[in-house]
N, C-alpha and C positions, 0 to 999 in steps of 0.2 A: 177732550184729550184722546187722541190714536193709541192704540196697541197695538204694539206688532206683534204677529203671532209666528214664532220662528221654529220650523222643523229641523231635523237634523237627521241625515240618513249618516247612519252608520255601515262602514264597511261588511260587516256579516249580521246575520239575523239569530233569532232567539236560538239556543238549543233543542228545547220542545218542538218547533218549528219541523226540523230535523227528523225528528223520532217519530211526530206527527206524518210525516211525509213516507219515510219507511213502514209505519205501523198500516197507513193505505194502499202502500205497493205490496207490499205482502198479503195484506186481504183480499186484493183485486185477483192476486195470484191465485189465492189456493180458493175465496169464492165463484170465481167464474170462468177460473182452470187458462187467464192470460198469460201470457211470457211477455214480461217489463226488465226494464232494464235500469238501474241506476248507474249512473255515469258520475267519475269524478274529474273537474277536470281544474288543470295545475299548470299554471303561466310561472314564468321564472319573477323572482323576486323585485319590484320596483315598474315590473311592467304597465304601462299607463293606457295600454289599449285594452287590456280585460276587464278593468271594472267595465268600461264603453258595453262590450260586446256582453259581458253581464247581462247590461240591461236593455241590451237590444234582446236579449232571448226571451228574456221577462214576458217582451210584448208580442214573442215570434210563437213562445210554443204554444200547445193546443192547450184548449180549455181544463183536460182532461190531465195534463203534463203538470211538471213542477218542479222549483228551482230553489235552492237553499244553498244563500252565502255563507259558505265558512270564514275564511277571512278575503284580506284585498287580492289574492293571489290562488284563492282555492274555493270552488262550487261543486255541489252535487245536483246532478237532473236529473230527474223522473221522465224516463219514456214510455210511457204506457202503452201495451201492444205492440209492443216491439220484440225485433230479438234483438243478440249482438251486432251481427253485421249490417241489420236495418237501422239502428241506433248509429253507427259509425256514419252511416249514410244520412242519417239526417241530420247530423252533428255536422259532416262535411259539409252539409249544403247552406247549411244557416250562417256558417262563417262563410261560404262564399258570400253569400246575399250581402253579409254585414258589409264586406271588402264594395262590392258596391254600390254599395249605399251609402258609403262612405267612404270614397275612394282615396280622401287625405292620409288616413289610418293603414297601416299595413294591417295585413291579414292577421287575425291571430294564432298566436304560435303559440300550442298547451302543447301538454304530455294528457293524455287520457286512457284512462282505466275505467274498464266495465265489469257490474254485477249485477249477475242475471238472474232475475226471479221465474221461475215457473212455477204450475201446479202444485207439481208434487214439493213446491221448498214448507219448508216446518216455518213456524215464527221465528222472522231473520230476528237479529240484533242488531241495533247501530255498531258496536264493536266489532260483529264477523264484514258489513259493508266498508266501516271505515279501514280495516286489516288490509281488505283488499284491493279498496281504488286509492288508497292512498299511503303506500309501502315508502318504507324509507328507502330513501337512496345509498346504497351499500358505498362506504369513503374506502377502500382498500386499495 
């Protein structure tokens, strides 16, 4: 008799996952005095090329990096050694790569917000990170 052994990925990943990922960008910071960067980044709702480009980053970024699915339409990355404007540049460059590598796919189109860790930050919170790459959209 065969058994099939059937996986199932889920749209985002555990919450610990998360906390685990900021509780190490924060150590990195204030142990070896880096400036990292968490990035969130936010495709619009129904988008069918972000989960793709997801998990093209999965396999783009460094060993040292890290990438936590909130849901189908929202991610956090870890840049380690980076600052802001280095993280925007490498963020640019990997969606270009993804556009050719896949040239079927348009490019992808997020909103992206950054939070910057350095030396001197105290023990972030996932509450002060999420506050700030991922701000509601003001409806007025």
């Amino acid at each position: 008799m065969f058994e099939q052994s059937v996986t199932t990925e889920t749209a985002h990943d555990d919450p610990r996952k998360l906390s685990a990922l900021i509780a190490r960008a924060s150590a990195l910071a204030q142990e070896h005095g880096l400036t990292s960067v968490l990035a969130g980044l936010i495709s619009e709702s129904g988008d069918l090329v972000f989960p793709e480009y997801i998990q093209f980053l999965q396999s783009a970024l460094r060993v040292e990096d890290g990438i936590y699915r909130m849901t189908q339409e929202r991610a956090v990355i870890f840049l380690a050694d980076v600052d802001p404007a280095k993280a925007e540049g490498v963020l640019d460059r990997l969606a270009s790569d993804f556009h050719e590598q896949f040239p079927a796919l348009r490019r992808p189109n997020f909103r992206l917000r950054l939070f910057e860790l350095g030396p001197e930050s105290e023990d972030v919170r996932m509450k002060d990170v999420l506050t700030q790459i991922f701000t509601a959209r003001t409806l007025h």
